[in-house]
N, C-alpha and C positions, 0 to 999 in steps of 0.2 A: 504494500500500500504506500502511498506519499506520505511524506515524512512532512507534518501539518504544521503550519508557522503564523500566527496570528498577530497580525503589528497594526500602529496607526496606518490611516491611507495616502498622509502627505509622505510619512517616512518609506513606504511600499514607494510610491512613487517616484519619490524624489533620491531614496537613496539604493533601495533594493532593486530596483526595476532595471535600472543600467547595468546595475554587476551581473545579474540574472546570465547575460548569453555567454559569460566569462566560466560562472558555474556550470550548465549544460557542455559545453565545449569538452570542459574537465571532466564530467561525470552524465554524460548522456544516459548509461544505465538509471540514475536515481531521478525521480522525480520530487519536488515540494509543492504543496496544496498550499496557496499564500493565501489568508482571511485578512480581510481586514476591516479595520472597526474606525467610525467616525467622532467617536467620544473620545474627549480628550485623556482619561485615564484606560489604558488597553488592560480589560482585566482578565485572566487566563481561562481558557475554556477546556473541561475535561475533556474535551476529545480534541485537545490541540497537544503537538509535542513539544511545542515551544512558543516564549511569547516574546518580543521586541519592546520597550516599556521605555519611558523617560525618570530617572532617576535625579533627583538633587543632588546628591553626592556618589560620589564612585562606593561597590559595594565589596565587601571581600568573599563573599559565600562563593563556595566551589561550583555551583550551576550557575554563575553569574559572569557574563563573558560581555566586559566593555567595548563595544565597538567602538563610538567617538566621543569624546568630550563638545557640550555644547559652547560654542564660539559667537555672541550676536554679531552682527555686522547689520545698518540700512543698507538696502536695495532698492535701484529705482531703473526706469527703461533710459538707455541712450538716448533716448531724444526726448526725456522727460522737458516740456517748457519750464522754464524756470526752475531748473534743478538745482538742489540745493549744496553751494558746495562749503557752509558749516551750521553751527548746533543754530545758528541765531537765523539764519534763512530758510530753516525748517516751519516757520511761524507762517510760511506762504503757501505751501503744500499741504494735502492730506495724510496724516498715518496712518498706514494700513494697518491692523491689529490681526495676528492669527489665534487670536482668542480671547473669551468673554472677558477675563481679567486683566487684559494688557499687560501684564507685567513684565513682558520683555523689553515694551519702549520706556517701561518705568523705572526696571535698571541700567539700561542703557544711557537713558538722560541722566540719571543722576550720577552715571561714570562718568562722564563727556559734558559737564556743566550747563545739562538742560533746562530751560525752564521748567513749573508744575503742569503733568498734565493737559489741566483744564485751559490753558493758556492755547493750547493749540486744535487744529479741526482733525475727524478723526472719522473713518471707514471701519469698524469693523467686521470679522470674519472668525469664523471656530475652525479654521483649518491653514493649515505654512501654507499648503495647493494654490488655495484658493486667495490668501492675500501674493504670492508671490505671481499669480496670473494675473491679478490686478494691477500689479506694480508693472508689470512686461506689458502692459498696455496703457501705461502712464496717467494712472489713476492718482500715483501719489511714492511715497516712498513706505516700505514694509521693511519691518524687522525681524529677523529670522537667523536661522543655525547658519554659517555659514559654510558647512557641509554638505547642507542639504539643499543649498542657492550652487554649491558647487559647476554644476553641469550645465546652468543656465549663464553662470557669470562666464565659465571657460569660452562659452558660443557667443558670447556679448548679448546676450538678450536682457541680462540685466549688467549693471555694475553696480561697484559698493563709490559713491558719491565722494565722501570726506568720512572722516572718524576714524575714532582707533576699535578695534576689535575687543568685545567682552568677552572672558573668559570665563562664567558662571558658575564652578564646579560640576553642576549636572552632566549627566551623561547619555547616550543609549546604550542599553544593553539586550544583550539576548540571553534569555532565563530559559531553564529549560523542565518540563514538568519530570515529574518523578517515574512516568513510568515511560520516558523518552529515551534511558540506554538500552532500552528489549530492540529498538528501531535496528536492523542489522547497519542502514546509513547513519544511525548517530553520531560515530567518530569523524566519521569521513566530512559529515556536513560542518560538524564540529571546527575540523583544521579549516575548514576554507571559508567562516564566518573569521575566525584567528587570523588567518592570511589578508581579508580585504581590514581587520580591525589592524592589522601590523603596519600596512599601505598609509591608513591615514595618521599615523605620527609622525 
């Protein structure tokens, strides 16, 4: 059977999806069943072998395999008009939000000498997908992993404007349920989640 993997769908998207024909190439034999969930907390589902989750801090438990540390960086499209190139010309544009609480743009400003909040106009969005699609079509500027902006900034669909990059502790990881070493592909999937997690440092 597939070896069943349950993540968010901006992180499906944005960061599994492109490695995917890298995996298959490797391992044509093995298949993965990818789920994925549009709530912001991915919570593990007993018929899943594994779950992808956002962590605060890095964890040490032995089923707990860091893939990348979360990075903020703004995004915004090349040809945004009036794009902002510091903390104080953001006051012109919209910011895009990839979630109900904002609180990416909230520690972001407060690293980078922002104003409060409410000082500025504001889109938001419950998903990185969906603000960082807004942003590549010059809605405004969005705050996001810069991991997961990775493959759009490479292409120039977006850039990162001005700022310094946050480094917030949090992390992703991939957990894996307890009855996911019977999988005969466990290991195997194992080293090559290790392999693309070794890539991004």
């Amino acid at each position: 059977r597939p070896f069943r993997i349950r993540l968010h769908v901006s992180l499906a998207v944005r960061w599994l999806l492109p490695r995917l024909s890298d995996f298959y190439l490797r391992h044509p034999e093995v298949s993965l069943a990818i789920e994925t969930v549009a709530t912001e907390v991915v919570e593990p589902a007993s018929d899943s072998d594994a779950y992808i989750v956002y962590l605060p801090q890095p964890s040490s438990a032995a089923d707990c395999l860091t893939l990348f540390e979360e990075t903020l960086v703004p995004v915004c499209s090349p040809n945004l008009i009036n794009a902002p190139r510091s903390v104080d010309e953001l006051l012109r544009v919209a910011l895009l939000h990839r979630s109900a609480d904002r609180q990416a743009w909230i520690e972001w400003l407060a690293a980078n000498g922002g104003k409060p909040l409410e000082d500025y106009r504001h889109i938001p969005f419950n998903l990185d997908e969906l603000a960082l699609d807004a942003a590549a079509r010059g809605l405004g500027v969005a705050m996001t992993d810069r991991t997961l902006a990775g493959e759009s900034i490479e292409r120039g669909v977006l850039v990162v404007p001005f700022g310094r990059a946050l480094e917030t502790r949090g992390v992703y990881a991939l957990n894996l349920q307890p009855a996911a070493s019977a999988h005969p592909a466990c290991a195997l999937i194992l080293q090559w989640f290790a392999q693309q997690a070794e890539k991004q440092r």
